[in-house]
C-alpha positions in Angstrom: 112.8 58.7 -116.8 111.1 61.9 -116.1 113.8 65.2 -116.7 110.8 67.8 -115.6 111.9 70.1 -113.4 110.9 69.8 -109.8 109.0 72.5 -107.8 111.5 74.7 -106.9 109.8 76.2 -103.9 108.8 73.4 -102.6 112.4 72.0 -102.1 113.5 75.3 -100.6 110.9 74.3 -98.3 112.3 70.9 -97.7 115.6 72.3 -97.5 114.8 75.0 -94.6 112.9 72.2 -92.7 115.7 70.2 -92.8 118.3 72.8 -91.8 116.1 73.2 -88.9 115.7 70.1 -88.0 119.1 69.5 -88.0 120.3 72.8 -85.9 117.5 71.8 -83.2 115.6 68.3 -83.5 112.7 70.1 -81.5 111.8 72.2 -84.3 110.0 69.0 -85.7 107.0 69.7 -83.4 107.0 73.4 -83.4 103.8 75.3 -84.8 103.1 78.7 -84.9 100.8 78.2 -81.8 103.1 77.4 -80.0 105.3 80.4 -80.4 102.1 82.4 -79.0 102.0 80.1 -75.7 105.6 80.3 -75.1 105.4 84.1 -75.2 101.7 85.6 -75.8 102.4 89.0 -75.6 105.2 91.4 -75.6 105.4 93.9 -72.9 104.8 97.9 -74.0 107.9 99.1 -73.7 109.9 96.5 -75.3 107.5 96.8 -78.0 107.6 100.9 -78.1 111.1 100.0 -77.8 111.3 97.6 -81.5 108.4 99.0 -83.1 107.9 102.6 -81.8 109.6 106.2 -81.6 112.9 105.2 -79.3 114.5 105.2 -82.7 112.8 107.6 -84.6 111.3 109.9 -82.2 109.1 112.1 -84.7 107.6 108.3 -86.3 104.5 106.4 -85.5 103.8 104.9 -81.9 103.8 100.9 -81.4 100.0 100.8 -81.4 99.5 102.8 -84.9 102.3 100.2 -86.8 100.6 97.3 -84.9 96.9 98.5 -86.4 98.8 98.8 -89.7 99.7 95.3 -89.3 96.4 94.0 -88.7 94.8 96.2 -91.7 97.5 94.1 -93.8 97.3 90.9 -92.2 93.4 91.3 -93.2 93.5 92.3 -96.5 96.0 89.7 -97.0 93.3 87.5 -95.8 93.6 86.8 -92.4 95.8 83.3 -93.7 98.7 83.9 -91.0 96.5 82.9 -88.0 99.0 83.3 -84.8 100.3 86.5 -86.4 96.6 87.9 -86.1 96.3 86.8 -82.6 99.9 87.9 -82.1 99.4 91.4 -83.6 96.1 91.7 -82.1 97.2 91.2 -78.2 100.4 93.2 -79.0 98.1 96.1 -80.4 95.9 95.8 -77.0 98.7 96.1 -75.1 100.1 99.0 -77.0 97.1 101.2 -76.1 94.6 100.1 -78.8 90.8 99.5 -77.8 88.6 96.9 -78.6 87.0 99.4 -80.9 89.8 100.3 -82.6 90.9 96.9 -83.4 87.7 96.2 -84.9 87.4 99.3 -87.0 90.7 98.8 -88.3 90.1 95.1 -89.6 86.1 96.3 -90.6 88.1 99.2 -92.5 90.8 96.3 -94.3 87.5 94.6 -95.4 86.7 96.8 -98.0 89.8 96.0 -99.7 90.3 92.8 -98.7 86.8 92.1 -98.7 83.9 90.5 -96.6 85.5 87.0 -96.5 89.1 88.1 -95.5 87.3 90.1 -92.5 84.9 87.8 -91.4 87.7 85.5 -90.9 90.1 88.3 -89.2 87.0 89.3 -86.7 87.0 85.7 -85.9 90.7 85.4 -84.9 90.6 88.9 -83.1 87.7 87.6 -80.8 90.0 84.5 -80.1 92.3 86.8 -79.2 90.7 89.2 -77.0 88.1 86.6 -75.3 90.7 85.1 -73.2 91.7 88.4 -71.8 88.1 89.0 -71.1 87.6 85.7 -69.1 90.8 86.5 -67.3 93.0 84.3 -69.1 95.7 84.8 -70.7 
């Protein structure tokens, strides 16, 4: 008989899944990828709308949170892969450049460091090279 505790975390997680499972049986198959083809990027205003000044006028724009996003998602260590590619296309679409984008995760790397941006400047140019090549 073995009276040790189990991980605790990882039967919340069990739980959740199947909580989800049983409020929509699709949710088996759903990955985080997925989410980004079903909607790749949200429009500007809606995001000015969420995550701009609408409700705080005298705040920070859409595209300054969503490059404060990315410089934590880096330093963080790029781990949350569609939320890069999410924040990244969001951030484009907000108004940021290219050059921006880049500048912001180079800046997260020296906190982060080299490892945690090498990987983010990998999932930024899997998120901006489709745009270039007139995809998504």
């Amino acid at each position: 008989m073995n009276d040790a505790p189990g991980n605790p975390y990882a039967e919340m997680i069990a739980l959740g899944r199947r909580w989800a499972e049983a409020m929509n049986p699709s949710t088996e198959s759903f990955t985080p990828k997925g989410f980004e083809a079903v909607w790749p990027t949200m429009p500007k205003d809606l995001m000015e709308i969420f995550m701009g000044r609408t409700f705080n006028p005298e705040g920070l724009d859409a595209k300054t949170r969503l490059l404060l996003t990315l410089h934590g998602l880096t330093i963080l260590g790029a781990r949350g892969e569609s939320q890069m590619r999410l924040t990244v296309r969001h951030a484009i679409e907000a108004g940021a450049t290219a050059q921006e984008v880049a500048e912001t995760v180079a800046m997260a790397g020296a906190f982060g460091g080299v490892p945690a941006m090498t990987r983010a400047m990998d999932l930024v140019r899997e998120a901006v090279e489709p745009r270039a090549e007139g995809g998504e």
